[in-house]
C-alpha positions in Angstrom: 61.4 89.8 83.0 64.6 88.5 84.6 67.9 90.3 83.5 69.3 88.1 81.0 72.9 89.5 81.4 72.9 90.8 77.3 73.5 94.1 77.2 70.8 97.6 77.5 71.5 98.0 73.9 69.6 94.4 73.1 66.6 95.1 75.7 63.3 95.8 73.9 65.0 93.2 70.8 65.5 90.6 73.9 62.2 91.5 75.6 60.6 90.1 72.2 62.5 87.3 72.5 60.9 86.2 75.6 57.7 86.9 74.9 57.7 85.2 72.0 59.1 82.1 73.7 56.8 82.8 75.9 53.4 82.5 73.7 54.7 79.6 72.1 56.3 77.5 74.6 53.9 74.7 75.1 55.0 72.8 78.2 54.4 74.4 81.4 55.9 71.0 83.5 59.5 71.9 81.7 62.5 71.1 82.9 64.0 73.3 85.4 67.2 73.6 84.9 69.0 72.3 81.5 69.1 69.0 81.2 72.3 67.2 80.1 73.1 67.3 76.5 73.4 63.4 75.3 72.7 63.6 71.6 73.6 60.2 69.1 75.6 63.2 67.5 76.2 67.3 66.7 76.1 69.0 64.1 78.3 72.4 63.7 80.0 72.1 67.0 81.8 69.4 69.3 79.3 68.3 72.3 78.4 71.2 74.6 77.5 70.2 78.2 74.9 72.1 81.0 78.4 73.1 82.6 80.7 74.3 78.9 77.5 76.1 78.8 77.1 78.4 82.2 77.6 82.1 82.3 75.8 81.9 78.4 71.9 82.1 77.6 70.9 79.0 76.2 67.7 78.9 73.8 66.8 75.2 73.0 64.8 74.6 69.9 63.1 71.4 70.1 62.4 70.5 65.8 61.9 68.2 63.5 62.8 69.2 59.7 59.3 68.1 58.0 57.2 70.1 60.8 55.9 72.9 59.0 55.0 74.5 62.5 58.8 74.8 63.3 59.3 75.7 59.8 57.5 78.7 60.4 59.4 80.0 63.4 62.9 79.0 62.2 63.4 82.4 60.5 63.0 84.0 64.2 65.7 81.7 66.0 67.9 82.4 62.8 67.6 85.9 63.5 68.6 85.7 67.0 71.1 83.2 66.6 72.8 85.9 64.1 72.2 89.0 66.6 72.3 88.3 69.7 75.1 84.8 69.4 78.0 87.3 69.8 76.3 88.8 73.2 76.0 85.2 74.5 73.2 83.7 73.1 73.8 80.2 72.2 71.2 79.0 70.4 71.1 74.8 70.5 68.8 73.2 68.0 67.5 69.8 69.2 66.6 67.8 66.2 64.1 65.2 67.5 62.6 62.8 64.7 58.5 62.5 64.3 58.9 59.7 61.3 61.8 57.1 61.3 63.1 58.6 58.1 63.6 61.6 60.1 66.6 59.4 61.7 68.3 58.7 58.9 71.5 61.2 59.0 71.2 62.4 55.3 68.0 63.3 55.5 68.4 65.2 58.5 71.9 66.8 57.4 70.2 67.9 54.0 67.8 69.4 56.4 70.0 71.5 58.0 71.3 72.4 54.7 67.9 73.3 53.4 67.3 75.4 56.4 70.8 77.4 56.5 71.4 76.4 60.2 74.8 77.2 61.2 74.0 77.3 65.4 75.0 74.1 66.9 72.7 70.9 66.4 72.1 68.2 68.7 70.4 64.4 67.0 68.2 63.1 69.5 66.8 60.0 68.0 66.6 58.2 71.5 64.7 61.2 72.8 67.1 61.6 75.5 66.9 65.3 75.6 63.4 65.4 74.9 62.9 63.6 77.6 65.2 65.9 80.0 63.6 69.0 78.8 59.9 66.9 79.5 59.1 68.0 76.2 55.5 66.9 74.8 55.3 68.5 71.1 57.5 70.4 68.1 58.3 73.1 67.7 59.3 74.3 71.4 61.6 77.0 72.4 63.1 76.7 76.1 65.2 79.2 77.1 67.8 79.0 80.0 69.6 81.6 82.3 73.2 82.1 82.7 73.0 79.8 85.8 70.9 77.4 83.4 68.0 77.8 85.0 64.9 77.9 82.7 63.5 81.1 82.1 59.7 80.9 83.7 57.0 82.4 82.0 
């Protein structure tokens, strides 16, 4: 595993981390470095950029608030978001719509609400970043180096 630069303490939490990202990333033609960041809007934070973002770990969560499959793994980036964000993890949720009421901003805000996510949210509605990341399916979990390279299997 590459040294992710968080600290010995955070090791075998970390190491689960990346395995679990890992087994569930389900692009193998990913991006290879983190794309640029151009969302319609954010949520919880002003824009980031690839380059606000080096010398920080950078987990993108691909997601879209009806799929139940991201559902089911939002309790895990929640969790590292609140234990490993203050180590420099910056968790960047990338909220990509599957239905066209899924672009509609209250439903996606009330989303967010529903979900308690306080880590930064990108709206991707033009599938901008979903392109940059090559992403083919939601949930997917990409995580990036300090130099924001992506973190290879």
């Amino acid at each position: 595993m590459p040294n992710l630069m968080l600290g010995a303490a955070s090791s075998i939490s970390l190491a689960l981390l990346y395995s679990f990202i890992a087994l569930i990333s389900n692009n193998v033609s990913a991006a290879s470095q983190l794309p640029e960041l151009k969302a319609q809007r954010w949520v919880n934070t002003a824009p980031l950029t690839p380059n606000a973002l080096r010398g920080k770990i950078v987990l993108v969560d691909v997601w879209e608030y009806t799929c139940i499959n991201w559902i089911r793994t939002s309790p895990y980036v929640k969790a590292w978001h609140r234990d490993y964000a203050k180590l420099g993890l910056v968790v960047i949720g990338v909220h990509a719509p599957e239905f066209e009421f899924g672009k509609q901003p209250e439903n996606i805000d009330r989303g967010i609400r529903d979900h308690g996510l306080e880590y930064p949210v990108a709206i991707d509605n033009d599938y901008a970043i979903w392109r940059g990341l090559n992403n083919s399916a939601w949930p997917a979990k990409y995580l990036f180096d300090t130099q924001g390279k992506l973190v290879k299997r």
